[in-house]
Every structure is written in structure tokens, then in C-alpha cells.
C-alpha positions, 0 to 999 in steps of 0.5 A: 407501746401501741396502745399508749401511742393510741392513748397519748393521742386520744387524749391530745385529740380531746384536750384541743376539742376546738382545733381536733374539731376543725380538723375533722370537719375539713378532713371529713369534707374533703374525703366525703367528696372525694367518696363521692366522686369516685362513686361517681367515677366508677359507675362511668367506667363500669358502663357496659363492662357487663357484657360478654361479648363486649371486646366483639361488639362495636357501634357504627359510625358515619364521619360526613363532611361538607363544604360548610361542616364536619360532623360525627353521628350515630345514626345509619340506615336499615340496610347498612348493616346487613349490605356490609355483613354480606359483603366483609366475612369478619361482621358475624352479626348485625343488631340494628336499633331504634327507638320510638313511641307508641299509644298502648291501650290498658283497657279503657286507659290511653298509655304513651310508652317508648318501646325499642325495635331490635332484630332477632338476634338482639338478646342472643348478642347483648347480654340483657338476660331473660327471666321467660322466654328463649333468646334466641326465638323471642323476636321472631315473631313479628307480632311479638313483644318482649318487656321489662319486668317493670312493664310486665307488672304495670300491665299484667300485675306480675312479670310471668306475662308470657302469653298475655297480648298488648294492645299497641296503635301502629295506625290508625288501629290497634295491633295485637302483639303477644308477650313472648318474654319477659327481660330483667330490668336493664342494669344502670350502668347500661347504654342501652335501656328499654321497657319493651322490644319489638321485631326489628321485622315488623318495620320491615313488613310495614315499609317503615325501613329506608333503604337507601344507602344516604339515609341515617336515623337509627343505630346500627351494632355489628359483632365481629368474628374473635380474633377479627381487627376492627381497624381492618374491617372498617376499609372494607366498609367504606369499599362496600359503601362507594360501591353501593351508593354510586347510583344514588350519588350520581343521581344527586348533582353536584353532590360535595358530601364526603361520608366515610364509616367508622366502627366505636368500640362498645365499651367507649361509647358511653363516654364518646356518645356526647352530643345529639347527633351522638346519641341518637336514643342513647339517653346516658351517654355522658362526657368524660370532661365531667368526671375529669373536672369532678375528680379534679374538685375532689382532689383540690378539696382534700388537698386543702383539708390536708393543708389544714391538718398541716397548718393546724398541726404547727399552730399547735406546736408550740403548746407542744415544745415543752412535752416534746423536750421532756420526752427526749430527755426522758430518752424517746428517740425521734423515730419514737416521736415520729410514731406517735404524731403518725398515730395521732394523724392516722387516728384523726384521720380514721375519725374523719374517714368514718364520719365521711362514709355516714356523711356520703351516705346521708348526702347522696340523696341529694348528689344523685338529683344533682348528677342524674345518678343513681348511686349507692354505696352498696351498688358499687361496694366491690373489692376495687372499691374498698381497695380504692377507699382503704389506699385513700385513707392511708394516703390522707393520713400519711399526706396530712402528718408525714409534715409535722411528725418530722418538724415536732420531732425535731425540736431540740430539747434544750431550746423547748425547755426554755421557751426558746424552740422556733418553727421555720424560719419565716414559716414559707411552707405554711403560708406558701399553703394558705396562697396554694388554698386561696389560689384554688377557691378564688379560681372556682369563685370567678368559675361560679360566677363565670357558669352563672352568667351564661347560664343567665345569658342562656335563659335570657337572651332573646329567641327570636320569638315569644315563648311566654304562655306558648302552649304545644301538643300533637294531635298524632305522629304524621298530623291527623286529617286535616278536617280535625285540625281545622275543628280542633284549631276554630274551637281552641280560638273561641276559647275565653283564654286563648289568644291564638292559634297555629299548626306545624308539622311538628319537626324541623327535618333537614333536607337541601336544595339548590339556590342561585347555582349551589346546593345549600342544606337547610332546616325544612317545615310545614306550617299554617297562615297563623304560624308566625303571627301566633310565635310573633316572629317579624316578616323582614322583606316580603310577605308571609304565606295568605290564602289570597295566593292560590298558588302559596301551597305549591309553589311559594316558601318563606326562608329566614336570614340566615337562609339568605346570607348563606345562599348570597342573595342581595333580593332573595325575593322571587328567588328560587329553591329548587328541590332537585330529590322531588323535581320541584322549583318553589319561590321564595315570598317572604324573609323573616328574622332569625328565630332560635328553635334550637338550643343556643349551644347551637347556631342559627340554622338555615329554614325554609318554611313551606305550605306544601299539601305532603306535610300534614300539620299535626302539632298545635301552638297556643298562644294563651291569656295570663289569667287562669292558665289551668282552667285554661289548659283543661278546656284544651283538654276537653276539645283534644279528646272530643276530636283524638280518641287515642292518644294521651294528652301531653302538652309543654310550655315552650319557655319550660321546655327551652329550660330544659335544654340548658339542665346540663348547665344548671347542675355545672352551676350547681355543682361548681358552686357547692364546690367553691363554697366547700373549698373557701370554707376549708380554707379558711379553716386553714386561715384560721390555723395560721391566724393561731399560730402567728398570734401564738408566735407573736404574743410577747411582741404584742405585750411590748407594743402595747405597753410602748402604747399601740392601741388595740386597732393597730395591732390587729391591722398589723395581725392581720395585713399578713394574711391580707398579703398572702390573699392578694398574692392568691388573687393575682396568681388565680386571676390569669388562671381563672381567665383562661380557663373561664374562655376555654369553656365559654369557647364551646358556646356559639352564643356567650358572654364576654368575661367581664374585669368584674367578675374578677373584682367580685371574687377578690372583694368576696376572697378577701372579706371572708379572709378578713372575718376569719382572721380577725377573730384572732387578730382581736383576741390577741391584740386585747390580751394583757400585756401582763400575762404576755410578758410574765414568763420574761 
């Protein structure tokens, strides 16, 4: 009974090559995303399930509020960790963290690696195993350096290179450290990455660590005691931290800043860790609204196919009525017939479900660039996984036939026998469908255009500055002597494609002051004569800094608008700033306009630029000529290792690297329109079922129109005025939808476009064009059928 259930099926499936065709193309669409997004949802909710102690180990937190803002960050000093170990008996151990770059020679060769300094119980806590090496020994050398076996073999050629010394620049000399192990390379699916770690101790021993109780710039992990609950621990933190900070609190005037530390669950953080003060070094920590919209996008495409099946499956009914009739008076019961659509739903699917799983390994090239994965199905095939994929296949079969097995099968054998067997009533389900698929893909066109336009109002907008042909690099962390600056500086501008030339001190560090009475945190920079000119950034009021004023160096600083407005200063000219933390006034010389040296995710920040001696200059902005920009660029090059012997030489465009911090968008772009054109294509697939089936439903009623004489055009217009109603209704139920949702997300933009009535417009006009070119095939055809085969069988 079985295989001629299989046979009647596959012989069903070949005889409508066309429509078994379509249906396995939207079926196989629809699966291929949804394998793909639980690929892609699996790998985010296996980060860090690898490690043992992972129910023990958790991250710590720090909540600081203001008067201004409330943030959270990741970021903790050097002796936090070890001043709450001491104190609270539950901490068993503490790892702190931070990652940093550093200039490694491989003989005569100039290499720039980022290595990790961790303390010396780091691999005996995480489980990042060693192929050489003890775990618990590796670190305890503060001359010593564990790599990854990557690392091993890009230096020594093999990964045995226990033993072999590294040559790393820590100063201005060169320091030997001895590889005391080897460690496999860190899984994927792991927040924590690195190439090569260094004894947390050799910082300690340099005077690099801060131990201040209100400093925050590195990670801190703490593993606590089994059976210890974190929930109490984290009271006991902030007891220690009151206590502890009082002197340097009470140091500070008027200080209003409420910190309070938290403890994150380890396993949580890669999708908790969003955001730059978040992050802090954690390269993949991601947002779980990704996986949650991705998911939602499978789940929509692979209801649409379904909706498909179901629609294509009724279109074709009639065709069937006959055969249905014959088989009941024959004696098949309904149940039997019930088997039989099941089957041929399951065996259709079973196709689509193989071609999907070619198909998502053919495109995960390509989804990998687009979600910066790196996933196979071989990485993730696992029980779970084929559990979870076998579950997908039996509910987009059972979805997809469970419909029309029921209608078909209920046909009464008399009625078919003499063309007299009707569908549904008005057929609400199938149309009802068709609005529900619309409703869908004109939601995910106006998100396309809604995520294009601020992506372009991104990448647009005005800086504040001129970015264009504006070349940086660094001459060295902490800027080199200021004779090489200036030489590097004179001879870059004698250069034929060099326009102009200015220095910073390469970062904009936060620190605060107090202004008119109050205490203000602001953005704080070095910066040389040519800086503003070189950035073309306008002086509003005042002056900039001139050596003319012997005083400038010392005295003087520039602030921006935002600067201004926040302290409330009507004539911020000659106004001081008084950096209590150095027991300094400065007066303020000069305002200039805002300027975004941040990303426009963010607001304008308050700045403060100074002349001051303490910051040495040690980044490089060149302002270059349009013509032969790589001749250019080489003859930079020439002077940088003329005058900077050991450091490789890296550059950015500043309009390349503002670019960049939009990639997030770029790929939702990308992303969301791969997503809209999949669902407007299997739509219409379904578009073109219920353009089938009405036309199949209708022919008699066309031959009498056109024999009473209805010209082709008319019949075609009533054909297709149908489904031109159901898009409309599609429209004006997505159209509220898309606006709200097109808001919410704009709401996370400090800088946003507003939605414009166009947009909504755009979309319509698209949804209802494409709707038009896929039915009127139809509508055509049967409105050109003679009315003498439409009529032969009455």
C-alpha cells in the first residue's frame, strides 16, 4: 500500500512538472533559510557551553551613574579583583585581562601582533587547552609567552616552540620572552581569543597597572566557590568598594558619581556584551536582536512557502476531482485518501529538504561573509542539530499537506464525476493567505528602504570635518620625541602631494573638570598649531592655539559647542576649566563647531583640546592632493622608516575607517534586502497558484463573456482586479505595521532620518507592480482561450 501510495505520488509530481517545480523551489527557499538561520542560532548559543568551570566563572560589571547618564561597562582596575578576593571568602579565584598591541621582530622583519596579558592562573581556570606546556607553571615567569599554535608556526614554522625566545618592543628596546607553551587554537565559539599571553605580572613589574579604586580599562573574571550564590557575593563587592574608595572619593569635590559592581554570568556574556564600553577586547560579543530578527525572517519565508504548497495544491484540485470521485466509488476511504495527499506532501517536501541542504551548503560562503561567521554544517552537526532539522522536515510537510489532504478528500464522488465538485465558498483561506504573504514582504520592503536610507544618512551626513584624502598613522604609542615629530612633520609637507600636515596625541581620553562652579566630563586631547586647519574645522568665537602666546602650552584650551552649552556659558571666552586631579586652571581661548569624531550612533561629546607639554603628539594627520594618491602614499612611507625604525607601517583613510563603523548596518542591509526579495519571490509564487486556480474556476464564465463580446483587455482587467484588491488590503494592514517598527529601530540612532509618506508609497507601487507582472500571465492566457473549448463540455 506504501509504495503505490509513493508511486501515485511521483508520477503526480512529474505529470505537473511546472507547478512540482515551483513548489520545490519555494519549499527548498524557505528551508535553506530557516537551515541557515539555526546554524546561525546555534553557534550563538554555543559560545562559551565548552567551558568546565563555566556555571562558576563570571565577569565583572561596574553600573556608573551620573547626573548626565547611566552606563554599563566591562571595564575594571587592576586591583579590583584581587581587593575583593581578599576580603569576601566566596571569590576562589581572580583572572584579570587586557588586551594590547605590541611591535614583534622576526628577524630583520617588523611584525605588529595583539597579545593578551592574563594572570597565572588564566589556562588553569578557562578551559583553553595546552598542546605543550603546564598550566598551571606557564605564566609564572614574567618573561615568559604562551602562543597559539598559529602564532607558533608563523614564527618558528612548527608549533613545538617551547623553548624559542620572541623578541618583543616593550620600550623603546626590545625584550626577550621564552615561549613556555603552546595552546590550541581558541574555539570559534569562544569570547575569549587570542594569539599570545603574557604574565599579567610583567605589567605589575613595569608599573603599568593602575591601582586606583576609580580607574576602569580592563577585564576582570572571578571564579567562585560551588555552591557559592553569585546574587550574594555581589553586596559583599560593593561593601568592599565603599570602603575601599572613601579616601580617593573624598579627594574629589563634589563628586556625584554613584558606581556599583555586578557580576554577568560567563556563559551570558556573549550576548550581553553589545556595545563599545561592553566589550571592552571581547571582538565577538554579539546582540541577541539579531538572532531573534534572523530567526523571525526564516520563519516568515518558510510560512510563505508552505502557504504556497497549500495554495498550489487547491489550484490543482480541480484537475483532481475526477480521480478523487473514481477512487471513492472504487471503495477508498477517506483516511486512504488522506494517506495519499500526506505522502505526496511528505515526498515533495523530502525533495525540497534535500536540495535545501546542497543548497545551504553551496550559499554559506557567502552567509558567512554577510554575518562574520564562520560556519559549516559539519562544525555544528551534532544530535541536537539533526534532531532539530529532522523536527523541520516533518512539520513543513505535515504544515504544508495537512490543508489540502483534508479538502481533497472530501470531495463528493458524485459532484466530481460530473464536473460539479466546488472548493470553498469564496475561497477566504486561499486569499486570506495571499494578504498574510503580502503583508509580510511589503513590511520587509519599506524596512529595506527604511535601513537603506539611514545607512545613507550615515555615510552622509556632514562630520563636522573633512574626512576626504585625510590620511593618519602613529609614530608610537605615547607619541616619539618631539624632534622626530617635527622632522617627520617639515618633511611630509615638502612633499609635491601633501597639502597639510597636523599631529594629535592619538586618543580622545575622558577625564572631567569643573566650569563655572560644576563639574563637567568631557573628551580631552593634545593637538598641534595645524590641527583644526589641516581637519578644516571653523573657530566660531575666539581664537585657536598661535605660538604668538607663549602662554598657550600651559595655560590655554580650545572647547567645542557642545562643551559650551553643557557648562552654560553665555561668553565662554576666558572662562576657566579647573582640573582639580592636577591642581591646574586653564582658560578657555577659543569655540569650535562640533565636529563627529565618534561614530553617529553616538551623540556629540564634549572636548576640550589643549597644547599641554604631558601630551606627546604621537599620531599624524595628512591632508593629501587628488592626483596619485599611491605615489603618494609611498613616499610617506620612505620618510616614516627613515625617522621610526621599529614599527610597521600602518596607515587609514579617515573617510575608509568612518565606513567602518557603520559595517553593522551595512550587512542589516544587506541582509534585510536578501530577505525581502526571497519573500516577495515566494510570494508570488503563491500569487501565481491563486491566479491558476481563479482562472481554472472561471473559464466557463469567461467563454460566456466573451462570446456575449467582452474583449480580451476587460476580462483580463476583471482577472486580475481580484488579487490587485487582496495587494491593497496587504498594504494597508503592513503599512502601520512597517511604520512602527521602522521608528522603533530609527529610536536606537541619536542621528536619524524621519520616515517619509514615500517610502510607503515606493513599496506599494513595487508590491503592486510585481503582483500585476505575475498574475497577468494568467489573467492573459485565459482571457485569450476560445470560448469553444471553454464551453464544449456544457
Amino acid at each position: 500500500m506504501i509504495s503505490n501510495y509513493f508511486k501515485i505520488a511521483l508520477r503526480h509530481l512529474i505529470r505537473n512538472k511546472v507547478f512540482s517545480v515551483i513548489n520545490i523551489a519555494g519549499l527548498s527557499l524557505g528551508l535553506t533559510c530557516c537551515m541557515l538561520i539555526v546554524l546561525y542560532t546555534k553557534d550563538e548559543l554555543s559560545f562559551d557551553r565548552f567551558q568546565e568551570n563555566g556555571d562558576r566563572l563570571f565577569r565583572m560589571m561596574v553600573h556608573m551613574k551620573d547626573d548626565r547618564e547611566s552606563r554599563l561597562t566591562g571595564s575594571t582596575n587592576a586591583i579590583h579583583g584581587p581587593g575583593f578576593q581578599e576580603e569576601i571568602p566566596g571569590i576562589e579565584a581572580v583572572i584579570r585581562t587586557q588586551s594590547s598591541s605590541f611591535v614583534v621582530k622576526k628577524g630583520n622583519e617588523i611584525l605588529k601582533e595583539d597579545l593578551l596579558f592574563a594572570d597565572e592562573n588564566f589556562f588553569s581556570v578557562f578551559s583553553l587547552p595546552l598542546l605543550s606546556g603546564d598550566p598551571g607553571r606557564v605564566l609564572a615567569n614574567i618573561h615568559s609567552i604562551v602562543l597559539s599554535e598559529d602564532l607558533a608556526r608563523k614564527y618558528f614554522g612548527t608549533k613545538n616552540a617551547v623553548g624559542q625566545t620572541m623578541q618583543i618592543r616593550t620600550g623603546d628596546d626590545f625584550e626577550p620572552f621564552v615561549v613556555s607553551g603552546v595552546a590550541r587554537r581558541c574555539p570559534q565559539n569562544s569570547s575569549i581569543q587570542f594569539d599570545a599571553v603574557l604574565p599579567f605580572k610583567y605589567q605589575e613589574a613595569r608599573g603599568w597597572t593602575n591601582a586606583e579604586w576609580l580607574g576602569f580599562y580592563m577585564n576582570t573574571f572571578v571564579l567562585l566557590h560551588e555552591k557559592t550564590d553569585y546574587h550574594a557575593v555581589v553586596p559583599k563587592m560593593n561593601e568592599v568598594f565603599r570602603r575601599k574608595s572613601a579616601i580617593e572619593i573624598g579627594k574629589i569635590k563634589d563628586f556625584r558619581q554613584q558606581i556599583r559592581f555586578d557580576l554577568m554570568p560567563f556563559r551570558n556574556m556573549h550576548l550581553q556584551s553589545t556595545g563599545d564600553d561592553m566589550r571592552n577586547g571581547l571582538d565577538h560579543a554579539s546582540s541577541p536582536v539579531y538572532s531573534y530578527i534572523l530567526t523571525g525572517i526564516a520563519i516568515f519565508i518558510l510560512l510563505i512557502a508552505c502557504i504556497n504548497f497549500v495554495n498550489l495544491t487547491i489550484a490543482r484540485s480541480l484537475s483532481r476531482a475526477r480521480e478523487i470521485g473514481v477512487r471513492k466509488v472504487a471503495g477508498s476511504l477517506r483516511k486512504q485518501l488522506i494517506y495519499q495527499f500526506m505522502g505526496e506532501s511528505f515526498l515533495l517536501s523530502f525533495i525540497a529538504f534535500a536540495l535545501a541542504v546542497g543548497l545551504t551548503q553551496a550559499v554559506l560562503p557567502a552567509f558567512n561573509a554577510l554575518s562574520n561567521k564562520q560556519l559549516a554544517l559539519s562544525y555544528l552537526l551534532d544530535t541536537g542539530l539533526v534532531s532539530g532539522y529532522t523536527a523541520l522536515f516533518f512539520a513543513t510537510g505535515l504544515v504544508a499537506g495537512i490543508y489540502p489532504a483534508l479538502v481533497l478528500s472530501g470531495f463528493n464522488p458524485v459532484q466530481t464525476l460530473y464536473n460539479r465538485a466546488k472548493l470553498t465558498q469564496k475561497n477566504y483561506l486561499s486569499k486570506g493567505l495571499v494578504v498574510f504573504q503580502f503583508t509580510l514582504s511589503v513590511c520587509l520592503v519599506i524596512g529595506t528602504i527604511v535601513i537603506y536610507s539611514q545607512f545613507r544618512y550615515l555615510t552622509g551626513k556632514d562630520l563636522g570635518y573633512d574626512d576626504q584624502n585625510l590620511v593618519s598613522f602613529s609614530l608610537g604609542r605615547g607619541g616619539p620625541d618631539k624632534g622626530v615629530m617635527e622632522v617627520v612633520q617639515n618633511e611630509l609637507r615638502n612633499l609635491p602631494g601633501v597639502k597639510m600636515v597636523a599631529a594629535f596625541n592619538g586618543n580622545y581620553n575622558g577625564t572631567a573638570a569643573r566650569v563655572d562652579g560644576q563639574e563637567i566630563n568631557f573628551g580631552y586631547i593634545g593637538v598641534d598649531d595645524h590641527f583644526l586647519s589641516t581637519l578644516h574645522i571653523p573657530v566660531l568665537k575666539g581664537r585657536i592655539f598661535s605660538q604668538a602666546f607663549t602662554t598657550d602650552r600651559e595655560e590655554s584650551v580650545v572647547v567645542n559647542e557642545a562643551f559650551v552649552k553643557e557648562a552654560g556659558l553665555r561668553n565662554p571666552i576666558g572662562q576657566e576649566v579647573d582640573f582639580t586631579w592636577k591642581n591646574k586652571k586653564m582658560k578657555i581661548i577659543g569655540v569650535i563647531r562640533n565636529y563627529h569624531y565618534a561614530s553617529l550612533k553616538d551623540t556629540i561629546r564634549l572636548l576640550v583640546l589643549t597644547q599641554d607639554p604631558n601630551y606627546r603628539l604621537g599620531t599624524v594627520f595628512a591632508k593629501l592632493e587628488t592626483r596619485d594618491i599611491p605615489a603618494t602614499m609611498k613616499a610617506i612611507e620612505k620618510i616614516f622608516r627613515q625617522h621610526v625604525k621599529y614599527l610597521p607601517f600602518e596607515y587609514q583613510f579617515e573617510d575608509t575607517a568612518n565606513l567602518k563603523r557603520y559595517e553593522a548596518e551595512a550587512k542589516w542591509k544587506q541582509m534585510i534586502t536578501l530577505a525581502a526579495f526571497l519573500s516577495i519571490f515566494v510570494s508570488c509564487i503563491g500569487l501565481f497558484g491563486l491566479a491558476t486556480f481563479n482562472a481554472a474556476s472561471r473559464v466557463k464564465e469567461i467563454g460566456i463573456r466573451k462570446v456575449l463580446g467582452a474583449s480580451v483587455a476587460s476580462i483580463a482587467a476583471l482577472l486580475s482586479l481580484d488579487f490587485v484588491k487582496l495587494v491593497m488590503l496587504s498594504i494597508f494592514i503592513a503599512l502601520p505595521l512597517s511604520w512602527y517598527g521602522a521608528n522603533t529601530w530609527l529610536q536606537g540612532f541619536p542621528y536619524r532620518i524621519s520616515v517619509s509618506g514615500w517610502y510607503f508609497v515606493l513599496a506599494a507601487v513595487l508590491a503592486l507592480s510585481i503582483a500585476l507582472l505575475t498574475v497577468s500571465y494568467q489573467s492573459i492566457r485565459a482571457a485569450m482561450l476560445s470560448p469553444v473549448h471553454s464551453l464544449k463540455n456544457d
